[in-house]
FIPAVO-511961 format. One record per residue (C-alpha): x, z, y; residue in one letter; residue number from 1. Coordinates in pm, 1 decimal. Layout:
! FIPAVO-511961
[atom [X Z Y] 'A' NUM],
...
***
This chain:
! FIPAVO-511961
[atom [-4639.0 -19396.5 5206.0] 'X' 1],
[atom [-4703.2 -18995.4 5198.1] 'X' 2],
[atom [-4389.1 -18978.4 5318.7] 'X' 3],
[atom [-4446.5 -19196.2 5630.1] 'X' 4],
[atom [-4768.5 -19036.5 5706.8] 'X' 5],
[atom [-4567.4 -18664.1 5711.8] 'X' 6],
[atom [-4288.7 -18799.9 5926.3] 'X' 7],
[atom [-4561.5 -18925.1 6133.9] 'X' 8],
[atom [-4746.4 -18617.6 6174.5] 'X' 9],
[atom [-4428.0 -18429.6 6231.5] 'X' 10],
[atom [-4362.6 -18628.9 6500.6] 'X' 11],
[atom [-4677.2 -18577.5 6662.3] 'X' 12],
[atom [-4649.0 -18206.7 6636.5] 'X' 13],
[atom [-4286.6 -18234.8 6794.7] 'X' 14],
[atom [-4466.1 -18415.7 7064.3] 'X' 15],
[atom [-4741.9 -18128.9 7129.8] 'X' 16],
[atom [-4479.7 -17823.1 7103.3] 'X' 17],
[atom [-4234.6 -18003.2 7385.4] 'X' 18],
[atom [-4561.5 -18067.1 7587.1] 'X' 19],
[atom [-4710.1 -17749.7 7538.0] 'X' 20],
[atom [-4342.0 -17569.0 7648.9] 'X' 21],
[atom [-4309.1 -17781.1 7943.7] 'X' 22],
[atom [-4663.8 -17681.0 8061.6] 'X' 23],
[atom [-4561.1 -17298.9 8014.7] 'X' 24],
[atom [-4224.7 -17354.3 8158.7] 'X' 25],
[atom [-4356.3 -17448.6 8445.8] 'X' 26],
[atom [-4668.8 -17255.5 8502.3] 'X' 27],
[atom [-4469.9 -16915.2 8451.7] 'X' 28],
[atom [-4210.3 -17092.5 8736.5] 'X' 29],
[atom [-4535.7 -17117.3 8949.3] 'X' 30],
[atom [-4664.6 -16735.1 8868.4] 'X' 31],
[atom [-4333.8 -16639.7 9019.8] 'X' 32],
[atom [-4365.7 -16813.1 9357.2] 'X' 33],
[atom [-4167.5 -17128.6 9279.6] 'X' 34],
[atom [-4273.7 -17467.2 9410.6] 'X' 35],
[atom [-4314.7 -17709.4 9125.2] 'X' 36],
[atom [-4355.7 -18020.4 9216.8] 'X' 37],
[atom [-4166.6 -18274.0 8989.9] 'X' 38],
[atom [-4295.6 -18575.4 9124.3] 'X' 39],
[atom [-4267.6 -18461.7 9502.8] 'X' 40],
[atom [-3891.0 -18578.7 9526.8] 'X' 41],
[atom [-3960.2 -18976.4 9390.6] 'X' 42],
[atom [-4277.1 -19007.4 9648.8] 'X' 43],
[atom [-4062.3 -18912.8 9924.9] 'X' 44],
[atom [-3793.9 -19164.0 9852.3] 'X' 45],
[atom [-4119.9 -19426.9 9839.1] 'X' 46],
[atom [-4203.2 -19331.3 10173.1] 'X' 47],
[atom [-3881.2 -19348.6 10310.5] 'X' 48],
[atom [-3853.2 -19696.6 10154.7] 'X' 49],
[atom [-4217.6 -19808.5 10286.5] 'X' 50],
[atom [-4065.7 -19699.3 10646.8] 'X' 51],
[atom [-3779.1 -19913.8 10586.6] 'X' 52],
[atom [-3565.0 -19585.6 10714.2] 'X' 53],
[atom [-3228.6 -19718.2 10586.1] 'X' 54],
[atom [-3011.2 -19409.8 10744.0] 'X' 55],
[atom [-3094.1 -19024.8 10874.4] 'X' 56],
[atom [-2869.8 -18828.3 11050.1] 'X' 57],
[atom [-2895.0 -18509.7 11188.3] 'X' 58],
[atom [-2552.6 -18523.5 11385.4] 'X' 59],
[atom [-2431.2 -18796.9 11611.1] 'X' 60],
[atom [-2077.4 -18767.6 11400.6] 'X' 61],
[atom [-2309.2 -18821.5 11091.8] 'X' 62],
[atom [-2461.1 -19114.2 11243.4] 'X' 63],
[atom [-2095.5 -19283.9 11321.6] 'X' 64],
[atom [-1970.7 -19169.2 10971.0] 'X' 65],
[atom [-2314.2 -19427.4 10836.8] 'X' 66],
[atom [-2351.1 -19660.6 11071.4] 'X' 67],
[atom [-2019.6 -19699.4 11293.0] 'X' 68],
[atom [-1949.3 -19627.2 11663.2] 'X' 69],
[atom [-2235.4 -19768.3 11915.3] 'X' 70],
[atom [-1996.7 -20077.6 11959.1] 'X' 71],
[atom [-2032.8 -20163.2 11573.8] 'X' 72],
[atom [-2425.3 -20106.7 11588.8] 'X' 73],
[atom [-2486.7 -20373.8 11910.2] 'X' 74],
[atom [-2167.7 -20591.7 11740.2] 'X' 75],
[atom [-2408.7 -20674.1 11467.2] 'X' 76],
[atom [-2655.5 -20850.7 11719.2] 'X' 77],
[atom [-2683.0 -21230.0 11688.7] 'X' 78],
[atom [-2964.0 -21271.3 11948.8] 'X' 79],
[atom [-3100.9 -21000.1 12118.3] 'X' 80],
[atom [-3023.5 -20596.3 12199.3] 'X' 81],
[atom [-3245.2 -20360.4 12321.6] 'X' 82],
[atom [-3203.8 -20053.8 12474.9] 'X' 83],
[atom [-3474.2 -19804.9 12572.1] 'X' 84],
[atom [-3402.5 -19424.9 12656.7] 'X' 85],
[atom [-3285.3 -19143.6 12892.0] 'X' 86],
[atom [-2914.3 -19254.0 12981.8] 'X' 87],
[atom [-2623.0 -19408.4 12855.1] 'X' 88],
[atom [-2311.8 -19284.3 13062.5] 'X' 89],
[atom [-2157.9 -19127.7 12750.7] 'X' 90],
[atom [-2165.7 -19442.6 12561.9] 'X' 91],
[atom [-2084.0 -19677.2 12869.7] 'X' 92],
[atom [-1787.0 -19470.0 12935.9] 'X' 93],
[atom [-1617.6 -19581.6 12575.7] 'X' 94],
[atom [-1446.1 -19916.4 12573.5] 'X' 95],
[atom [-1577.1 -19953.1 12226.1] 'X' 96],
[atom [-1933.5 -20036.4 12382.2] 'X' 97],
[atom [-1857.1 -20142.3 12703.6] 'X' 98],
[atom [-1580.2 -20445.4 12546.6] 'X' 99],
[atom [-1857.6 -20490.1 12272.1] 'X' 100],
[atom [-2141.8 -20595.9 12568.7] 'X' 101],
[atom [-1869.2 -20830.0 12741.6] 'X' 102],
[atom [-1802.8 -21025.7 12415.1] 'X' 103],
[atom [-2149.9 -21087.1 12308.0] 'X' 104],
[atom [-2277.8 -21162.8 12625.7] 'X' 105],
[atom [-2038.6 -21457.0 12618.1] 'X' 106],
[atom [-2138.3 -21548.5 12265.7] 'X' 107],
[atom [-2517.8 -21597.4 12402.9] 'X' 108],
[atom [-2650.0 -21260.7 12313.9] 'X' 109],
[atom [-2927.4 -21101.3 12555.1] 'X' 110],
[atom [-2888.1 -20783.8 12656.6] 'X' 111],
[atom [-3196.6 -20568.5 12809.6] 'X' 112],
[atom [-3118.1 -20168.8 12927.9] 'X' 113],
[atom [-3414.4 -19967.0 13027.9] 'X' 114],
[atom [-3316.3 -19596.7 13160.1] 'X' 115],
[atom [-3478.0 -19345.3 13354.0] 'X' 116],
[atom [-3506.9 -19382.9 13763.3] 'X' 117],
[atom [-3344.4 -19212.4 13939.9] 'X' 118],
[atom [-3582.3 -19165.4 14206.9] 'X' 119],
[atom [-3850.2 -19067.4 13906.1] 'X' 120],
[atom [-4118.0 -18826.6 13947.8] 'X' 121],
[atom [-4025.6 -18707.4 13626.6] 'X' 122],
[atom [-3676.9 -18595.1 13708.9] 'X' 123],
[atom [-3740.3 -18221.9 13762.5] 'X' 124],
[atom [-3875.3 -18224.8 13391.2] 'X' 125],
[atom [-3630.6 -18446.1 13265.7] 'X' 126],
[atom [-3381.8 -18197.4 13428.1] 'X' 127],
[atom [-3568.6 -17932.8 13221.7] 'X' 128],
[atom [-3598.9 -18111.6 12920.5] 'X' 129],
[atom [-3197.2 -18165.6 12941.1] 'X' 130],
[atom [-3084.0 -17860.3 13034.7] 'X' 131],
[atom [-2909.0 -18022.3 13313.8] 'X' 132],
[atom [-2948.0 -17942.9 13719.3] 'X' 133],
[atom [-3151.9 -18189.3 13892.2] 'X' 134],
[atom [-2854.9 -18342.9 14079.9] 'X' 135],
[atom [-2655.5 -18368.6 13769.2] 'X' 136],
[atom [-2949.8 -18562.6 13584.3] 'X' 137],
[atom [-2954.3 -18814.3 13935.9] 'X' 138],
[atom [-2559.7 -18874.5 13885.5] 'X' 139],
[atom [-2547.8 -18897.2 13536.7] 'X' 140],
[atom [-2860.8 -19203.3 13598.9] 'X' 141],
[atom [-2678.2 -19340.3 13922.5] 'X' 142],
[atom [-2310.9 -19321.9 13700.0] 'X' 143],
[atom [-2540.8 -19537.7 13419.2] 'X' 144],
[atom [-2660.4 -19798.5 13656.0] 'X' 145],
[atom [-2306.5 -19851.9 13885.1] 'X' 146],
[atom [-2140.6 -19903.7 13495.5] 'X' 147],
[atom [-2379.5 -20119.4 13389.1] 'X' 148],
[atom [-2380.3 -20358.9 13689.2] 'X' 149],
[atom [-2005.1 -20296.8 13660.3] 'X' 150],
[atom [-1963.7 -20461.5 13280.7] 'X' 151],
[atom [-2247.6 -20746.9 13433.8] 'X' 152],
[atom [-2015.2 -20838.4 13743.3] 'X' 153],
[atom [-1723.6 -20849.6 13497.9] 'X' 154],
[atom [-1885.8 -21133.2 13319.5] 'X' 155],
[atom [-1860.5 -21492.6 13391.1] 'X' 156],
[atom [-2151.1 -21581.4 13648.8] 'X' 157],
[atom [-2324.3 -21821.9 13389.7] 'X' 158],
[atom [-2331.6 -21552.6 13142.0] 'X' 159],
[atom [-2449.8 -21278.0 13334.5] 'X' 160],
[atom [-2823.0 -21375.8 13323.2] 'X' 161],
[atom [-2744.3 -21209.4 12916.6] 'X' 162],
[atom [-2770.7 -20897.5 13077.5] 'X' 163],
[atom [-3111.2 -20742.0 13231.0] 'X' 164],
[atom [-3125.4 -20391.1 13352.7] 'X' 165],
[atom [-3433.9 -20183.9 13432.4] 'X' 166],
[atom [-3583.6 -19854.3 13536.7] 'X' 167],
[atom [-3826.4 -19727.8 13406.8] 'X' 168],
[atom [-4063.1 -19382.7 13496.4] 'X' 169],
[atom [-4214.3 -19215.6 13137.4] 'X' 170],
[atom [-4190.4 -18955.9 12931.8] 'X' 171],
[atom [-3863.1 -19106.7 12742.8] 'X' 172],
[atom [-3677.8 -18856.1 12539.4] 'X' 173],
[atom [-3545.3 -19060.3 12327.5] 'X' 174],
[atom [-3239.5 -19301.6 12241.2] 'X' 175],
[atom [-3397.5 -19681.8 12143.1] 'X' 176],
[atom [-3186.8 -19979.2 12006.8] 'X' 177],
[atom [-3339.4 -20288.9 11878.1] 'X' 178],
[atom [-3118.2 -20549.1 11706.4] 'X' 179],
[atom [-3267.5 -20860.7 11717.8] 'X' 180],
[atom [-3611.6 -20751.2 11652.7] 'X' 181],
[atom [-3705.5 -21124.7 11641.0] 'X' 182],
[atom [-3483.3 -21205.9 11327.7] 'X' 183],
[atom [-3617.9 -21032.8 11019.5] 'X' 184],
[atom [-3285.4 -21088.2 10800.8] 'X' 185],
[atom [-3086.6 -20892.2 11061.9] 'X' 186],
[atom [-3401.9 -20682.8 11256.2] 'X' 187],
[atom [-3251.1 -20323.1 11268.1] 'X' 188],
[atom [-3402.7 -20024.1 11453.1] 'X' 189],
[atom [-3247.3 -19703.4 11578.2] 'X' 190],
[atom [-3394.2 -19373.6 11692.2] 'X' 191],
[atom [-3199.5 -19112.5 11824.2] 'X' 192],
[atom [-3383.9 -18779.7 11977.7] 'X' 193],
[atom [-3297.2 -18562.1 12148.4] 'X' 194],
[atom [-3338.8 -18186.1 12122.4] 'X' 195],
[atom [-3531.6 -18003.6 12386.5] 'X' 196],
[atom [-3215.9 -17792.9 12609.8] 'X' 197],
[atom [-2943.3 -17895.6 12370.3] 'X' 198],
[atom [-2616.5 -18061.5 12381.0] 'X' 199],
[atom [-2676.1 -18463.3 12314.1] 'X' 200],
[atom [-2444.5 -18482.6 12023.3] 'X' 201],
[atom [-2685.5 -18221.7 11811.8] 'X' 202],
[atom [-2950.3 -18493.6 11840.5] 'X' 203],
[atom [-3104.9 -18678.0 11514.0] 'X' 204],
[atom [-3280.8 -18949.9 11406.9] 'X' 205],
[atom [-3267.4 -19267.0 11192.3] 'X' 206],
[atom [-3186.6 -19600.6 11130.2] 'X' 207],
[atom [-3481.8 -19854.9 11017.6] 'X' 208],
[atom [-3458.3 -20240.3 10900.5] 'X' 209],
[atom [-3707.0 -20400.7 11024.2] 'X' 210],
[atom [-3969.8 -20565.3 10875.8] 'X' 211],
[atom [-4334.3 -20705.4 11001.4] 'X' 212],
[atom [-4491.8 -20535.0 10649.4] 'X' 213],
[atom [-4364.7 -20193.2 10797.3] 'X' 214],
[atom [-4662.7 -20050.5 10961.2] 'X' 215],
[atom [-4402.0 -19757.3 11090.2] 'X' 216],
[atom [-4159.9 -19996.3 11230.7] 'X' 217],
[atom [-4400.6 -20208.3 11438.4] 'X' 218],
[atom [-4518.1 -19897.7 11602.2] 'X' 219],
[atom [-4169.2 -19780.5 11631.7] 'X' 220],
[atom [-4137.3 -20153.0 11795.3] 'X' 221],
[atom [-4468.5 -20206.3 12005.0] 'X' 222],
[atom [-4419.1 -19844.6 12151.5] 'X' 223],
[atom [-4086.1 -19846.3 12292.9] 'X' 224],
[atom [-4152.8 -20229.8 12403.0] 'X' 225],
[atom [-4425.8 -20117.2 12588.0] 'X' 226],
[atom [-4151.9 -19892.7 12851.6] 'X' 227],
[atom [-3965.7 -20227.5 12946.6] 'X' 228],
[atom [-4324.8 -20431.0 13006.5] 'X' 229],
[atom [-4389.6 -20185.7 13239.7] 'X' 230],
[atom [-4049.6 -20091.3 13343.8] 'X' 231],
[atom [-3887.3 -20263.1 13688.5] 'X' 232],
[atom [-3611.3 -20448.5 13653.9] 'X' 233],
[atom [-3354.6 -20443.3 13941.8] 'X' 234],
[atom [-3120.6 -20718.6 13987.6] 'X' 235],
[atom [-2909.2 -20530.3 14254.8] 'X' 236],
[atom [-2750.8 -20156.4 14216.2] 'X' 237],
[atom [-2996.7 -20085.6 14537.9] 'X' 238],
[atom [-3236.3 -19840.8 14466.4] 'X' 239],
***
């Protein structure tokens, strides 16, 4: 019994010394200027994982290397893709999206593009904001619309109704995909922004499933939404 009561006390005492060592350790880590916060890492990965941000990337060859090509994000849709941003002449001019658009349109999916006007009254800060000349900014917009009615002409005529395009005239700096928001099981979000006088591929951003619990992603959702409600759409390339 004595015996059982020492180891027991020992044990306690082993306790208090490791305590009392990890309290100096790091107080004499924070008298020298380092920041000790050993808890900080494991509540960032809980808000991450409240946001439902499944992927970050900080490179648009980063973002390919997680989540595929542009093709393989809108190949995943089922239902519904959404697109809400500046331009998307870059990605239009790869097969890889342009082929993926044509398929799923056929299969039923709905597609809905929302870029910038080019008759905007924004342009001249867009053009700033871009570090491109104003009429580069106009063709690059014009080059987005003519390949987008393009891919919609190429369709079938009873499929082409999958494919809305609109204008729209805000302060849109950002890249905005929404995989069939509507479907919880397969809801994905993608933000992609761009960096004020930059070159496009050294944007960043992140990839979120979607869920109705995620405060984040409904704002995420209801914001860029919000552009195409009040966005025109144009059923001709006549603008």
């Amino acid at each position: 019994m004595v015996e059982f009561i020492l180891e027991y006390i020992e044990q306690i005492v082993i306790a208090l010394i490791g305590t009392f060592l990890g309290t100096w350790i790091l107080y004499c880590l924070g008298k020298k200027g380092y920041s000790v916060h050993p808890f900080r890492y494991h509540k960032s990965k809980k808000r991450v994982k409240e946001a439902g941000v499944v992927t970050f990337f900080y490179d648009r060859k980063v973002l390919q290397a997680d989540a595929g090509t542009i093709g393989d994000y809108v190949g995943k849709a089922k239902n519904e893709v959404y697109y809400v941003g500046c331009w998307l002449s870059s990605s239009l001019n790869s097969l890889d999206l342009s082929n993926t658009i044509l398929e799923k349109a056929q299969q039923g999916v709905k597609f809905h593009f929302c870029v910038i006007s080019p008759k905007s009254i924004l342009i001249d800060k867009f053009s700033e904001f871009f570090n491109e000349s104003r009429d580069e900014l106009i063709n690059k917009l014009n080059s987005t619309l003519n390949m987008l009615f393009t891919i919609k002409s190429d369709l079938p005529a009873e499929y082409r109704k999958n494919v809305k395009i609109y204008i729209h005239d805000q302060i849109v700096t950002t890249s905005f995909w929404a995989i069939d928001p509507e479907d919880e099981k397969n809801a994905l979000l993608q933000l992609d922004h761009k960096i004020i006088k930059n070159m496009r591929f050294n944007s960043y951003g992140m990839e979120i499933k979607y869920s109705d619990k995620s405060k984040f992603a409904n704002e995420v959702k209801r914001g860029y939404f919000a552009v195409i409600e009040s966005a025109k759409e144009i059923k001709e390339n006549k603008i």
